[in-house]
C-alpha positions as CSV (number, residue, x, y, z in Angstrom):
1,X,-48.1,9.7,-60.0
2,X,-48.1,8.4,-56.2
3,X,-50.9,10.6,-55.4
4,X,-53.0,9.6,-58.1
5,X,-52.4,6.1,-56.9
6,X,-52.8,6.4,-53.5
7,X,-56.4,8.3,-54.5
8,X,-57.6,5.5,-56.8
9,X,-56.5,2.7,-53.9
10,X,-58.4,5.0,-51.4
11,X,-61.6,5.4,-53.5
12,X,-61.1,1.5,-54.4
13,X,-61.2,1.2,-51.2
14,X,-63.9,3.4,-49.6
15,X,-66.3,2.2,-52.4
16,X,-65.8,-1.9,-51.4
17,X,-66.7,-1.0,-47.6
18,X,-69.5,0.9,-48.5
19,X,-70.6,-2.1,-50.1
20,X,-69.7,-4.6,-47.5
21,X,-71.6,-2.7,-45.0
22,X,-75.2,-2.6,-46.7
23,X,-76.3,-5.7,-46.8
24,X,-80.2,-4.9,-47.7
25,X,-82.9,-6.9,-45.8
26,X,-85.9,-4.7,-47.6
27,X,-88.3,-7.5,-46.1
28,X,-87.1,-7.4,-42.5
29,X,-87.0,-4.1,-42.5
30,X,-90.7,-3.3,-44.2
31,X,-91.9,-6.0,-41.7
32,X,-90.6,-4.0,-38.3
33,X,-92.1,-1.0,-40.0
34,X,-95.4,-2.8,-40.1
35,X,-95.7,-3.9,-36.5
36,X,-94.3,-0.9,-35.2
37,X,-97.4,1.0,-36.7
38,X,-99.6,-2.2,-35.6
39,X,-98.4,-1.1,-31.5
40,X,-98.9,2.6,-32.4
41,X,-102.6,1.9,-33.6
42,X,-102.8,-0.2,-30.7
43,X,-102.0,2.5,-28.5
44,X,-104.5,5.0,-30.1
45,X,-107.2,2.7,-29.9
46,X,-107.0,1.8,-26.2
47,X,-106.0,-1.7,-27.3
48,X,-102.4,-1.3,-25.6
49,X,-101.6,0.1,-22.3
50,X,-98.4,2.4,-22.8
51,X,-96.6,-0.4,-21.0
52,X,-98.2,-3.4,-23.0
53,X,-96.6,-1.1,-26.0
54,X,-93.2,-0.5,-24.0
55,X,-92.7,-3.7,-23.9
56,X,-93.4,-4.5,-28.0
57,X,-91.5,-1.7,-28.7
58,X,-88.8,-2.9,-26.7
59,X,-89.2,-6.3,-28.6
60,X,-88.9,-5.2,-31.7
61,X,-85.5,-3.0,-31.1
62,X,-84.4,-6.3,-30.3
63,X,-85.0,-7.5,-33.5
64,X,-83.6,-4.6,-34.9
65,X,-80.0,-5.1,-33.0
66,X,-80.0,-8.4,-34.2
67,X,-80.4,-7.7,-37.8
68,X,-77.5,-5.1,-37.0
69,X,-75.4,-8.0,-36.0
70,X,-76.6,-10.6,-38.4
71,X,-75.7,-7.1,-41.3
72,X,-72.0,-6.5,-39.7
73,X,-70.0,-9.0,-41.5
74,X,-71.5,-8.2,-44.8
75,X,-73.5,-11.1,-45.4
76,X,-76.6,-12.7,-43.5
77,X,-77.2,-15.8,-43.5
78,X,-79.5,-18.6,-43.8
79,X,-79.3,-19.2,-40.9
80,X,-79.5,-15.5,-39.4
81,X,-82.3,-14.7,-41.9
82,X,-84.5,-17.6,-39.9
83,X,-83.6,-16.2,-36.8
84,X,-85.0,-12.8,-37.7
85,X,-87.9,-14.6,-39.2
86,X,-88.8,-16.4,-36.3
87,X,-88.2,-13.3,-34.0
88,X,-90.6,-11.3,-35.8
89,X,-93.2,-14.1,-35.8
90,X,-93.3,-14.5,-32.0
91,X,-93.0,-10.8,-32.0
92,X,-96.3,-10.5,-34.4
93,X,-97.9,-13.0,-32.3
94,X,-97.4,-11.1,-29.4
95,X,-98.7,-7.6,-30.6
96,X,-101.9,-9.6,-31.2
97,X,-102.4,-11.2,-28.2
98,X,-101.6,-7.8,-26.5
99,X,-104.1,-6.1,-28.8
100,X,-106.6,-8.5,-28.0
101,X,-106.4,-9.5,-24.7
102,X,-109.9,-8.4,-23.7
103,X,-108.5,-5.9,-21.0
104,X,-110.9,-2.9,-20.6
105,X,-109.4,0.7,-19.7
């Protein structure tokens, strides 16, 4: 009878941190997605120099460890989620203005 117990309080409680440690941000995360293709076509256009894209790239896996911290607790926030959103705005902004900087190659 212990045993059984002791399994039901462990499934009990590998199941709750499973569930505390998704917190889904399906928005955030298709919107990285996007811009990350938007700096790859940028790159196989000519539009960004392998640096210009370094340097988005780099951007956005700052984003990315921030939604990992915002995520870590199990909830985000208002406040984190327009964080994020305002990151990834100046973050769009900026794969434009790279991809349209009239540079020639």
């Amino acid at each position: 009878m212990k045993s059984f117990n002791q399994a039901g309080l462990l499934a009990v409680t590998l199941l709750c941190q499973t569930a505390w440690a998704e917190v889904d941000m399906p928005r955030v995360d298709r919107r990285q997605e996007i811009q990350q293709q938007r700096i790859e076509q940028g790159v196989e256009s000519g539009a960004l120099t392998q640096r210009e894209a370094n340097r988005l790239e780099h951007q956005q896996m700052r984003i990315e460890r921030q939604e990992n911290v915002a995520q870590a607790d199990g909830t985000v926030t208002l406040a984190e989620r327009a964080r994020l959103n305002h990151q990834q705005n100046k973050a769009s902004r900026n794969i434009a203005r790279k991809k349209h900087n009239l540079r020639r190659q």
